[in-house]
Backbone as CSV, one residue per row, in Angstrom:
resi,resn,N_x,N_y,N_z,CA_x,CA_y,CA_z,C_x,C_y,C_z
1,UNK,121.443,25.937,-44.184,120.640,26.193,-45.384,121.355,25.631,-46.598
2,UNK,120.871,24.949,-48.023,121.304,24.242,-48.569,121.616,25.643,-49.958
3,UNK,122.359,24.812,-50.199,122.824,25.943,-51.736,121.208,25.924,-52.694
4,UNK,120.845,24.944,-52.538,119.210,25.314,-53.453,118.464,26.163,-52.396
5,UNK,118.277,26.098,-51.707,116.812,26.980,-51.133,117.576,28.535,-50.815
6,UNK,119.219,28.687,-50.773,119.804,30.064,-50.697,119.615,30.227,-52.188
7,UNK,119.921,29.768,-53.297,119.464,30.278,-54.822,117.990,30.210,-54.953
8,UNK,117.344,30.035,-54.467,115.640,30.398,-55.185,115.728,31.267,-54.313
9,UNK,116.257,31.100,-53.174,115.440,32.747,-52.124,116.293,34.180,-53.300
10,UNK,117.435,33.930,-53.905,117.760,35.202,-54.454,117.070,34.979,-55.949
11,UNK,116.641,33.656,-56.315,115.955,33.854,-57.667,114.632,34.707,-57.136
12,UNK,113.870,34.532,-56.116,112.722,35.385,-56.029,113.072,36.876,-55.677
13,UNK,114.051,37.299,-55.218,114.219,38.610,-54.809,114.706,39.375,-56.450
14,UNK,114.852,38.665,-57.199,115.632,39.056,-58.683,114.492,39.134,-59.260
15,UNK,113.389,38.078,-59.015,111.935,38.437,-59.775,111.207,38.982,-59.464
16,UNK,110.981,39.777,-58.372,110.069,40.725,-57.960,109.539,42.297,-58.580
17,UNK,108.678,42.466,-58.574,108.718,43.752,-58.840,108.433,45.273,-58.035
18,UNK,107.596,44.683,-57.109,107.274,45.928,-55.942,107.496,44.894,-54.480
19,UNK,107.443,46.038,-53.581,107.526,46.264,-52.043,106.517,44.837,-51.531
20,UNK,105.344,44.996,-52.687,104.074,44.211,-52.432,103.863,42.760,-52.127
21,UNK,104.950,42.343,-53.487,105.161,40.930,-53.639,106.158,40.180,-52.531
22,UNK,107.097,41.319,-52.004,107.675,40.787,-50.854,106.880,40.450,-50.119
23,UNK,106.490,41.286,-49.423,105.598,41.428,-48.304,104.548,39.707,-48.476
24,UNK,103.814,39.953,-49.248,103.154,38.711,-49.830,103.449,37.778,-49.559
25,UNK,105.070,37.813,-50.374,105.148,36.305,-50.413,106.100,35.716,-49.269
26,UNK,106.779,36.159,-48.829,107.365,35.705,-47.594,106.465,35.116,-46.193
27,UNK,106.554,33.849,-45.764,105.875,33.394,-44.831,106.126,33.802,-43.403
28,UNK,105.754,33.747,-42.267,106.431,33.762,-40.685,106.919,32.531,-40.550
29,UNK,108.190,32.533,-39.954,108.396,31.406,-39.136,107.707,31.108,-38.172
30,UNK,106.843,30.314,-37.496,105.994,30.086,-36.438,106.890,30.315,-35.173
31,UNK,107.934,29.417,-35.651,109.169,29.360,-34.366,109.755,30.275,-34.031
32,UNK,110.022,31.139,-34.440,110.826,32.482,-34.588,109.693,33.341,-33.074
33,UNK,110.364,34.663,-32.504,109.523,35.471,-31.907,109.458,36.692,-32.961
34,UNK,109.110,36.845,-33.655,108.776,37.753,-34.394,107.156,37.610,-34.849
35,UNK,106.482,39.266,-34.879,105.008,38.916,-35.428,104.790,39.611,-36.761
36,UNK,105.671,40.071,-37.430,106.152,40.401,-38.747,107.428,40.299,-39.164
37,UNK,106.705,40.131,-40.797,108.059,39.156,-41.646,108.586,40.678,-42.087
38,UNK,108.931,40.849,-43.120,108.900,42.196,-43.994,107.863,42.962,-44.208
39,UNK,108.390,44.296,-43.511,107.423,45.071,-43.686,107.959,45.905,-45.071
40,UNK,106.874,46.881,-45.010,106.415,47.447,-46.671,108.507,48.332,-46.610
41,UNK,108.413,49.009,-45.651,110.194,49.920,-45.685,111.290,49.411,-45.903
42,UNK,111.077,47.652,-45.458,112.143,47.015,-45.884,112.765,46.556,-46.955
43,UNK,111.105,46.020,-47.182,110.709,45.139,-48.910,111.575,46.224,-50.144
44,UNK,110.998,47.570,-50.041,111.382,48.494,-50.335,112.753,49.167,-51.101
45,UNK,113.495,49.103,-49.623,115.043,48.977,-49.589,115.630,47.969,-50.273
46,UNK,115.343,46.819,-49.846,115.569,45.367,-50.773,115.696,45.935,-52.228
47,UNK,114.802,46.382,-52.536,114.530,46.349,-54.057,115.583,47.828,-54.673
48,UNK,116.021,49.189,-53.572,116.366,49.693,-54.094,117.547,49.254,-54.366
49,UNK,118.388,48.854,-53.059,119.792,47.842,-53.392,119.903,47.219,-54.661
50,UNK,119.172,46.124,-55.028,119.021,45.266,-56.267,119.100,46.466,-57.517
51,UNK,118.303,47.137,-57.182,118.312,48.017,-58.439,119.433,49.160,-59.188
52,UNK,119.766,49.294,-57.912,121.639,50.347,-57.723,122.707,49.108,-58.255
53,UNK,122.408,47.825,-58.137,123.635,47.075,-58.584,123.810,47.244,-60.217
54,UNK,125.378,46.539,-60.720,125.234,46.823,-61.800,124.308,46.146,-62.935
55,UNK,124.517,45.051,-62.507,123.385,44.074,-62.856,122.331,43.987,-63.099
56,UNK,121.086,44.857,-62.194,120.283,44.882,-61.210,119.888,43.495,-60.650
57,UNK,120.469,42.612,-60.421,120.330,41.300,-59.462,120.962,41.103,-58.643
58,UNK,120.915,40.284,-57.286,121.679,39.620,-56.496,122.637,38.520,-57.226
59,UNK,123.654,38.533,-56.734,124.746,37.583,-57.073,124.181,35.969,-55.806
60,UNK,123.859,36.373,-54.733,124.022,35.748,-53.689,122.904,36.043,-52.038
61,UNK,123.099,35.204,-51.902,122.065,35.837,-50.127,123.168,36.646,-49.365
62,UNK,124.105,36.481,-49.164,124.606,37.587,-48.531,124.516,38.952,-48.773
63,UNK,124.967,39.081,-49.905,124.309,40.233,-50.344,122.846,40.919,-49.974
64,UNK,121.672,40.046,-49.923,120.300,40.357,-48.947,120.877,40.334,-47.700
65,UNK,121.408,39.323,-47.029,121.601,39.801,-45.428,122.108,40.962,-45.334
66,UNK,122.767,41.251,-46.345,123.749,42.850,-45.525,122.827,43.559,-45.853
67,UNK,121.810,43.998,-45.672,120.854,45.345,-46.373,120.345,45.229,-44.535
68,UNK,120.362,46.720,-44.495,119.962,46.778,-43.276,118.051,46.553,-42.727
69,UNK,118.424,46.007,-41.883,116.764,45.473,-41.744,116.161,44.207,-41.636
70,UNK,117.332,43.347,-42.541,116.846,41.910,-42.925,117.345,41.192,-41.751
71,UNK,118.720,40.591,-41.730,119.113,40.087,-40.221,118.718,38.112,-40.140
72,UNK,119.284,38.045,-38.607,119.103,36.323,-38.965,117.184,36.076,-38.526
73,UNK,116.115,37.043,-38.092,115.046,36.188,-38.172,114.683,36.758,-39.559
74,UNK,114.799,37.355,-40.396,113.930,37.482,-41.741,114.933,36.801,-42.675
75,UNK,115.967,36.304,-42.431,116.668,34.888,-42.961,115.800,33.530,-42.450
76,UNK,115.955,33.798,-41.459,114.675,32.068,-40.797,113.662,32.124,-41.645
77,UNK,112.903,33.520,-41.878,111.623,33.751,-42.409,111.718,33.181,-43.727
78,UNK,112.876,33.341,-44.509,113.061,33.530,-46.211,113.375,31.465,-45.990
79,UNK,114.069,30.842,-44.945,114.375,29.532,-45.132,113.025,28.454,-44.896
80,UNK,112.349,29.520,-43.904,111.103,28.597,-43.667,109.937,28.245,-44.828
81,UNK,109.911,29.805,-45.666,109.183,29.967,-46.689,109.707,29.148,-47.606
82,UNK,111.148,29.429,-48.084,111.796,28.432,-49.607,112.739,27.105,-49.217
83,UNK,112.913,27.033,-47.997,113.366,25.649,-47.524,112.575,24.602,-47.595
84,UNK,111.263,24.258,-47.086,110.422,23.248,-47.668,110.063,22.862,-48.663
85,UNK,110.155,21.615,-49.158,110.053,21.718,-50.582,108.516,22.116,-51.108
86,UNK,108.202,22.074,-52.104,107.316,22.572,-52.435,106.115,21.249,-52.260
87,UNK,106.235,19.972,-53.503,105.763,18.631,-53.252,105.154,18.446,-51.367
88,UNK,106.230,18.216,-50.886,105.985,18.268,-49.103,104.930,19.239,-48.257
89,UNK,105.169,20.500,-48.911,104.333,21.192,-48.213,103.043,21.101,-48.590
90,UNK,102.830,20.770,-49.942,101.394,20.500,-50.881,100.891,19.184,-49.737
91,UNK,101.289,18.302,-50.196,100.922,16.768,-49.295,100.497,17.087,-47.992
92,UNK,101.428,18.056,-47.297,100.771,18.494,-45.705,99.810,19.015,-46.000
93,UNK,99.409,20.321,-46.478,98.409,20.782,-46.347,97.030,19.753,-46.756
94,UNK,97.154,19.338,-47.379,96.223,18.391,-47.820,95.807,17.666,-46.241
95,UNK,96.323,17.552,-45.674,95.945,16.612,-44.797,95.434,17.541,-43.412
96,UNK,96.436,18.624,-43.443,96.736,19.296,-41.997,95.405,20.112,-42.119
97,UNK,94.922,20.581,-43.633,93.897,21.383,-43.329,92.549,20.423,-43.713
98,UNK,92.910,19.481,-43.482,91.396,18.028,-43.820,90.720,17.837,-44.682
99,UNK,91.550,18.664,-46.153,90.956,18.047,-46.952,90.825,16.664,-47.338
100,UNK,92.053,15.674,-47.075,92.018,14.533,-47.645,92.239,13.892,-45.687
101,UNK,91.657,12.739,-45.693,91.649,12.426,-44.658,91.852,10.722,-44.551
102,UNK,92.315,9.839,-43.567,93.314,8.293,-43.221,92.945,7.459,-44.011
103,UNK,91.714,7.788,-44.736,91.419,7.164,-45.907,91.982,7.111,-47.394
104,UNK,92.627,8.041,-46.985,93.654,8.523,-48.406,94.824,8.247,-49.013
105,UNK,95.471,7.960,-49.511,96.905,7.326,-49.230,98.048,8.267,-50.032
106,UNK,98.582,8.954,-50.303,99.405,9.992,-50.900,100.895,9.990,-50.702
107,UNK,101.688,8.933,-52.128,102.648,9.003,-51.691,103.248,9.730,-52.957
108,UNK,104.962,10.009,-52.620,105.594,10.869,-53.821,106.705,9.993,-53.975
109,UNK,107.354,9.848,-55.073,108.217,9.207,-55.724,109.354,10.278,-56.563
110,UNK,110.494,10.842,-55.930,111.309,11.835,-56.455,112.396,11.797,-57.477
111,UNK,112.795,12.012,-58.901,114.109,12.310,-59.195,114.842,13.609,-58.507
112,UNK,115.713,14.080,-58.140,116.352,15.485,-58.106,117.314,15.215,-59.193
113,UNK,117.675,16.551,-59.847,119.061,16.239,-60.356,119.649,17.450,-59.725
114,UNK,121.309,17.282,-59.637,122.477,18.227,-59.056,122.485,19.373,-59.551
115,UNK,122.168,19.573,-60.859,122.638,20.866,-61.489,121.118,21.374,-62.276
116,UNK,121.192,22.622,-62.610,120.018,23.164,-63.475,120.444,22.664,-65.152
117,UNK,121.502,22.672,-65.271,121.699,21.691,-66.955,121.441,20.365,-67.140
118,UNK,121.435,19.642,-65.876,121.217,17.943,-65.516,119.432,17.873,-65.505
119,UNK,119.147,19.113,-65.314,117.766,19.131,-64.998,116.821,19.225,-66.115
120,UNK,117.436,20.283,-66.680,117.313,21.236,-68.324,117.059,19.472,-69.656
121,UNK,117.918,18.690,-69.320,118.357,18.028,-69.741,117.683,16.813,-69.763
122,UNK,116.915,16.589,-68.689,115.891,15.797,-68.251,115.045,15.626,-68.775
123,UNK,114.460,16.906,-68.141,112.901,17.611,-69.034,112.580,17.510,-69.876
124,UNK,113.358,18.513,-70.426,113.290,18.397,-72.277,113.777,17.492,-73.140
125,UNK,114.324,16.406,-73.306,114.469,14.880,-73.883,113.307,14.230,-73.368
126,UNK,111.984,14.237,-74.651,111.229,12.858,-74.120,111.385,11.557,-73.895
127,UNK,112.858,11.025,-74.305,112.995,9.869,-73.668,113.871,9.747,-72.733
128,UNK,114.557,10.447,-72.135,114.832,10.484,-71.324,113.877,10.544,-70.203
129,UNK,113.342,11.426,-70.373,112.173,11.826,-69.257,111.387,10.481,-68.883
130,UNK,110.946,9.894,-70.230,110.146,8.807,-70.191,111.000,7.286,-69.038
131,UNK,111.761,7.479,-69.466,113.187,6.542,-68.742,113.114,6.910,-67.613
132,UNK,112.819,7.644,-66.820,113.368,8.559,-65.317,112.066,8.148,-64.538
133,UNK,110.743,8.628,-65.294,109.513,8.316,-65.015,109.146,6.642,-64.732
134,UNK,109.711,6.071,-65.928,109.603,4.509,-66.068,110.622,4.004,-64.149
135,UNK,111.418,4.880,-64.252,112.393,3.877,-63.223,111.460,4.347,-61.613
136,UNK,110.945,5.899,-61.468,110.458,5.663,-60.482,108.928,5.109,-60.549
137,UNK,108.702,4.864,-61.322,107.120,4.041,-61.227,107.306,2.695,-61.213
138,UNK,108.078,2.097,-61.535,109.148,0.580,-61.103,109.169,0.613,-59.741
139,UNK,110.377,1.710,-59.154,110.304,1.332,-57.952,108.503,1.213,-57.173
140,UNK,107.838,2.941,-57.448,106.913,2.664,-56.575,106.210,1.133,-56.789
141,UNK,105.920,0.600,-57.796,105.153,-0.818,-58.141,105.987,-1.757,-56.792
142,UNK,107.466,-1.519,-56.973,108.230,-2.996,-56.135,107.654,-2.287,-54.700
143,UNK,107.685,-1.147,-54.161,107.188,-0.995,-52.846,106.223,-1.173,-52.289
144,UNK,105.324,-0.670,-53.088,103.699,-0.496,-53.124,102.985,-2.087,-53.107
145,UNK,103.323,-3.034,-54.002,102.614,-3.998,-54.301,103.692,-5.451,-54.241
146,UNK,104.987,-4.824,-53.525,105.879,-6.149,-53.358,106.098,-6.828,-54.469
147,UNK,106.132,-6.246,-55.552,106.526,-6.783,-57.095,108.357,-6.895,-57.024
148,UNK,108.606,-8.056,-58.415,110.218,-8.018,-57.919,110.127,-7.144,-59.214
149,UNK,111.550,-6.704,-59.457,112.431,-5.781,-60.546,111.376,-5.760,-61.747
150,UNK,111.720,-6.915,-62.223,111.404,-7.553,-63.741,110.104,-7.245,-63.557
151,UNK,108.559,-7.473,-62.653,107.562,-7.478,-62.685,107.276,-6.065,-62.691
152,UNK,107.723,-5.162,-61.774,107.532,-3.635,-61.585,107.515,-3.084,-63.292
153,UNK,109.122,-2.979,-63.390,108.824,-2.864,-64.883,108.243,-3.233,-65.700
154,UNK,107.836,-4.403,-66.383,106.640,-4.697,-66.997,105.501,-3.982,-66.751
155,UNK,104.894,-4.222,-65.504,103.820,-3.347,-65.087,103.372,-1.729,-65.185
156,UNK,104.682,-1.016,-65.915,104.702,-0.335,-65.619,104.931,0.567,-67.248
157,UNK,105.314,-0.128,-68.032,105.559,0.013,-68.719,105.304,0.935,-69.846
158,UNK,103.801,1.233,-69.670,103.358,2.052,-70.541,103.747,3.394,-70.417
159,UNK,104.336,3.879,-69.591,104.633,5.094,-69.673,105.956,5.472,-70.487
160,UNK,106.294,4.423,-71.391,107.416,4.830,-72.072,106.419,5.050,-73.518
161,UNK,105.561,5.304,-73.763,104.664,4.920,-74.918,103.947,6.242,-74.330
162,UNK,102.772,6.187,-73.356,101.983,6.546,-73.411,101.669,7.867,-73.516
163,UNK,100.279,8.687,-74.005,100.382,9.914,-74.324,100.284,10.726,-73.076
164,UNK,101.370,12.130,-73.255,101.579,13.148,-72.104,100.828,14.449,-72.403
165,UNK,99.781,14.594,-71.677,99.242,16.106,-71.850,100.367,17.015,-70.810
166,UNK,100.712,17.530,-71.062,101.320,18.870,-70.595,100.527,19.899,-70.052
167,UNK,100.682,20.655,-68.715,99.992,22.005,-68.482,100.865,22.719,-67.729
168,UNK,100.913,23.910,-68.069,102.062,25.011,-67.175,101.330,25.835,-66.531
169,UNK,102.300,26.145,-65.517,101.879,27.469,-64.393,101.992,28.141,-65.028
170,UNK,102.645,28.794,-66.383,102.058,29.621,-66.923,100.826,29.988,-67.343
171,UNK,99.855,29.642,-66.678,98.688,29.837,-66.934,98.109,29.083,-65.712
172,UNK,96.198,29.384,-65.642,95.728,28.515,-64.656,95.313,27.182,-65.012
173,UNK,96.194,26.586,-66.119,95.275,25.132,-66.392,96.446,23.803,-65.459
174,UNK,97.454,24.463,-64.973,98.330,23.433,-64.227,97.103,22.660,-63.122
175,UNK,97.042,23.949,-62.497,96.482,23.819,-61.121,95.265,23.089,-61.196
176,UNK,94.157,23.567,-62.369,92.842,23.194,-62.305,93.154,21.719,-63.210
177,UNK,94.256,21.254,-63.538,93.860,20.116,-64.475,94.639,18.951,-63.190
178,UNK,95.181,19.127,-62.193,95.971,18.598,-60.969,94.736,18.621,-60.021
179,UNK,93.801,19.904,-59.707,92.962,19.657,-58.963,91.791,18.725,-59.585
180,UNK,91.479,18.560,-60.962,90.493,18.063,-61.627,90.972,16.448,-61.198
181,UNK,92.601,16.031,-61.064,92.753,14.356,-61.380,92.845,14.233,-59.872
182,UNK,92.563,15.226,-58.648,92.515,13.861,-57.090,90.921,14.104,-57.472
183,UNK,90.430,15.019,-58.140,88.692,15.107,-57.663,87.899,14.047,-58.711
184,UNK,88.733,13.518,-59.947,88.282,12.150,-60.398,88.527,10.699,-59.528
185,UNK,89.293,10.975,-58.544,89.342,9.567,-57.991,87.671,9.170,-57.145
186,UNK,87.065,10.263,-57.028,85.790,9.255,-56.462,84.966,11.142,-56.160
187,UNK,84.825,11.865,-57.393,84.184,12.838,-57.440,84.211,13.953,-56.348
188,UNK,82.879,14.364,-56.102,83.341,15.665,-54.798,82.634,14.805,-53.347
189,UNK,82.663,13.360,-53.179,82.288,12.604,-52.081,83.560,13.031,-50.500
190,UNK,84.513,13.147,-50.921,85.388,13.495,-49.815,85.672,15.213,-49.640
191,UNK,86.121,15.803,-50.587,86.074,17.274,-51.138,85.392,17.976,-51.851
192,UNK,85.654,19.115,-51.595,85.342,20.003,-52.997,86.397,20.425,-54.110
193,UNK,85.769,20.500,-54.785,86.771,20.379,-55.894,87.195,22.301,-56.016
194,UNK,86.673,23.317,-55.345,87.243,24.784,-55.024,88.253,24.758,-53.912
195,UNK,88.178,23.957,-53.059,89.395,23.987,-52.403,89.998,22.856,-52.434
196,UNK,89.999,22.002,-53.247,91.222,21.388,-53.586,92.114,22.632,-54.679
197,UNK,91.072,22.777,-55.523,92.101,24.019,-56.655,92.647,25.357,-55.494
198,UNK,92.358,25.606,-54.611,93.214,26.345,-53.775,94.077,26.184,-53.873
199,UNK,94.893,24.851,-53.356,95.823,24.198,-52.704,96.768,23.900,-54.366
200,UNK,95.901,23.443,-55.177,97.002,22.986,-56.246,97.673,24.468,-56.815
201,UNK,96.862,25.606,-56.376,97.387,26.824,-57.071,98.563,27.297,-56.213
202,UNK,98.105,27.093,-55.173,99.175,27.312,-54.141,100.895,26.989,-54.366
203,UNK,100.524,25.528,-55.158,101.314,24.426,-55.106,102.035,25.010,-56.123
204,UNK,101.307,25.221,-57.191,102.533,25.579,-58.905,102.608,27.002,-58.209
205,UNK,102.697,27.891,-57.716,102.547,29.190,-57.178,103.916,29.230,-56.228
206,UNK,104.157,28.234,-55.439,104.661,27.935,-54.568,105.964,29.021,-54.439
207,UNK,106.609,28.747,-55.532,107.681,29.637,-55.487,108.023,31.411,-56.255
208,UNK,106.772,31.559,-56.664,106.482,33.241,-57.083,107.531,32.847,-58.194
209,UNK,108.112,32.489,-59.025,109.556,33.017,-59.665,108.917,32.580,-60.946
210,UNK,108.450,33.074,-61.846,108.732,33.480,-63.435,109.460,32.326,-63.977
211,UNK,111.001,32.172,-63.369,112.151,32.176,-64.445,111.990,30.389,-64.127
212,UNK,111.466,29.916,-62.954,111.255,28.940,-62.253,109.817,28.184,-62.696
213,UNK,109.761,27.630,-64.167,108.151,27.630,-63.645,108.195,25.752,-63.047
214,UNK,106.522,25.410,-63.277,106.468,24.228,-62.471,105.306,23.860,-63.950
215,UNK,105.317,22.279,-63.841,104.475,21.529,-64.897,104.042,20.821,-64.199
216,UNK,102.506,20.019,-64.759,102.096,18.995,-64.593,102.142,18.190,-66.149
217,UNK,102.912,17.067,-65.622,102.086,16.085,-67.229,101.652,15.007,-67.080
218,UNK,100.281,14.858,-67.632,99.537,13.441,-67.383,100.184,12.232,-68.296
219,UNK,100.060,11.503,-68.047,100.592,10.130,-68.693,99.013,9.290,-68.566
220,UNK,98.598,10.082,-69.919,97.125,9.646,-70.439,96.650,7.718,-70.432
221,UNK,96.181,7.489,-69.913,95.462,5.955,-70.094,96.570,5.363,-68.947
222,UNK,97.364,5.793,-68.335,98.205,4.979,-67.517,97.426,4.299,-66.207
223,UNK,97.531,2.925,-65.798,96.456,2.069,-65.007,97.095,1.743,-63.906
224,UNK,96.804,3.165,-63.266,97.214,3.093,-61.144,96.832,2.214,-60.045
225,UNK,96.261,1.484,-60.780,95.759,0.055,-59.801,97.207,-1.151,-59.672
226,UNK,98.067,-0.338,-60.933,99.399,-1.133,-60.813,100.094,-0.703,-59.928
227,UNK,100.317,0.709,-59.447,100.656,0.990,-58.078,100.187,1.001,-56.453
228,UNK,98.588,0.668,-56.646,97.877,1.006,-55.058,96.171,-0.138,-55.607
229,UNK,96.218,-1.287,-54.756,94.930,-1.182,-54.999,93.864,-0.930,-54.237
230,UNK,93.514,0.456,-54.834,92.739,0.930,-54.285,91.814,1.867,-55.657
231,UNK,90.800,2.692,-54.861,89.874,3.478,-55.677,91.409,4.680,-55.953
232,UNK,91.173,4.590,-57.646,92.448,5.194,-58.355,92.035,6.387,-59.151
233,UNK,93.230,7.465,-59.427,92.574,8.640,-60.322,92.954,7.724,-61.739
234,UNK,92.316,8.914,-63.151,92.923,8.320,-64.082,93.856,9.096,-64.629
235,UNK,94.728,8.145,-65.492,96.080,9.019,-65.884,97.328,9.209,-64.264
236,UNK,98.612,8.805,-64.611,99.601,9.018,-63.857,100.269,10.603,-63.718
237,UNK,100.063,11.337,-62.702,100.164,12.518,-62.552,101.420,12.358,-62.179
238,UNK,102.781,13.455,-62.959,103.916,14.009,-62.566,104.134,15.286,-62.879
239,UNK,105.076,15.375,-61.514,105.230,17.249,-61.688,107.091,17.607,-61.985
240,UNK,106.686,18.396,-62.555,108.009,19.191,-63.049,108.514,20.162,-62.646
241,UNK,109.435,20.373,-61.236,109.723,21.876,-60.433,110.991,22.419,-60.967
242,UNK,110.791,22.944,-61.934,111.890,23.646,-62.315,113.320,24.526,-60.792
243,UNK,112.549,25.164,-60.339,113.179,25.743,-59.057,113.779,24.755,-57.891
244,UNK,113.466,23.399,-57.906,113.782,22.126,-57.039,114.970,21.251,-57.897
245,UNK,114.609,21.675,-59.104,114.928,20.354,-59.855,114.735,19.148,-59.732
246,UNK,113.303,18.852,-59.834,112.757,17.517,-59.347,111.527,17.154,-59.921
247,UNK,111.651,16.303,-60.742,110.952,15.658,-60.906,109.723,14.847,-59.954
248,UNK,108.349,14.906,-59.749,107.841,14.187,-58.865,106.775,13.092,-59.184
249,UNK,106.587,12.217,-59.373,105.630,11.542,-59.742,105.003,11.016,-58.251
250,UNK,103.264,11.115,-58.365,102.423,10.891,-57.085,101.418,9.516,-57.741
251,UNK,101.268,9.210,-56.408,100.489,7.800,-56.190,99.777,8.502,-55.099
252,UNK,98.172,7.914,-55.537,97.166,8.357,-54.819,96.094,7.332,-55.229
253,UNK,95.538,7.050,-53.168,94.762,6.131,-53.942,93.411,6.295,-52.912
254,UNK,92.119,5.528,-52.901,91.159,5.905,-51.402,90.865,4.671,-51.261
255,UNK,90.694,4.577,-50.033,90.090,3.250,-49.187,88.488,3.601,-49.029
256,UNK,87.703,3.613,-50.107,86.517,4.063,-49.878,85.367,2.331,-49.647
């Protein structure tokens, strides 16, 4: 298990508030033989521990393993749930549950940074950000369309300029303004546009944590035919996972 997915599993146990949200939000491992994750007595306990500390937070996952109850399959359970990234699991479902189908093309283009201050740091400098964005929409152009260096960039360019609407999971306009830009690439002909917003809620949702949120920002008038040619959304969609530290910018395109 990687030092990020052991710190969000104790950032979510630090943000919880009842028995409920455990229970909730923790997934099954498929692989595992177990046919429950946390039940309501455990969730429970969890929370009274946390709350007896001086702190009231976890320092660490060990600290959750030692509470009696939890153990190595409701550790599998907590790695299966916050070990995948979030981006990855969005893209599967999309496919695994048919909404988007071989006609579709859905790729992701990642920054990570090492630290939550490298990250902090990212984000919030618009030119920086703009710079980070510019370099992976370069690359995707040289992959995507066999462009060299010099051409990618050019092509690509406007996103050091162009205007960024912003939307946060703090609220429901992340999700519905992410589900609104795959359901402009060619209307509700492949989907519906209610369960695509499932899936995008799912997506900024992904990690329950408050302290963690997730963004979308459009990069208004940006022209995706420079990355895929194909039937294109409008505006260059990137996401902001605070809890990953990653930056994601997506290319999406249809073979209609």
């Amino acid at each position: 298990m990687t030092l990020g997915t052991a710190n969000r599993i104790v950032r979510f146990f630090n943000s919880v508030q009842s028995a409920f949200e455990i229970v909730k939000g923790v997934k099954d491992d498929p692989g595992d033989n177990e046919t429950a994750v946390f039940t309501t007595k455990v969730a429970k306990r969890i929370l009274e521990v946390r709350n007896n500390l001086t702190s009231f937070r976890f320092d660490s996952l060990e600290q959750i393993d030692a509470i009696p109850g939890v153990g190595p399959d409701k550790i599998e359970d907590l790695y299966y749930t916050f070990g995948r990234p979030a981006a990855e699991a969005f893209e599967s479902n999309l496919f695994d549950k048919s909404l988007l189908y071989e006609n579709w093309t859905v790729l992701r283009y990642e920054f990570v940074s090492e630290t939550d201050e490298a990250h902090r740091a990212l984000v919030d400098d618009a030119t920086a950000f703009r710079k980070a964005v510019h370099q992976l929409a370069t690359r995707a152009a040289m992959e995507t369309q066999g462009s060299t260096s010099e051409e990618a960039e050019r092509s690509t360019s406007s996103v050091l300029t162009d205007y960024i609407d912003t939307y946060s999971n703090n609220t429901p306009e992340a999700a519905i303004a992410f589900a609104l830009w795959f359901f402009r690439v060619d209307a509700d002909n492949w989907f519906s546009f209610d369960r695509m917003l499932v899936e995008t809620t799912l997506f900024f949702d992904y990690h329950s944590d408050p302290y963690a949120p997730q963004e979308l920002r459009l990069f208004k008038g940006f022209d995706n035919s420079v990355l895929l040619n194909l039937v294109n959304p409008t505006d260059l969609a990137v996401t902001v996972n605070d809890a990953e530290r990653v930056i994601t910018l997506w290319v999406v395109g249809l073979a209609d």
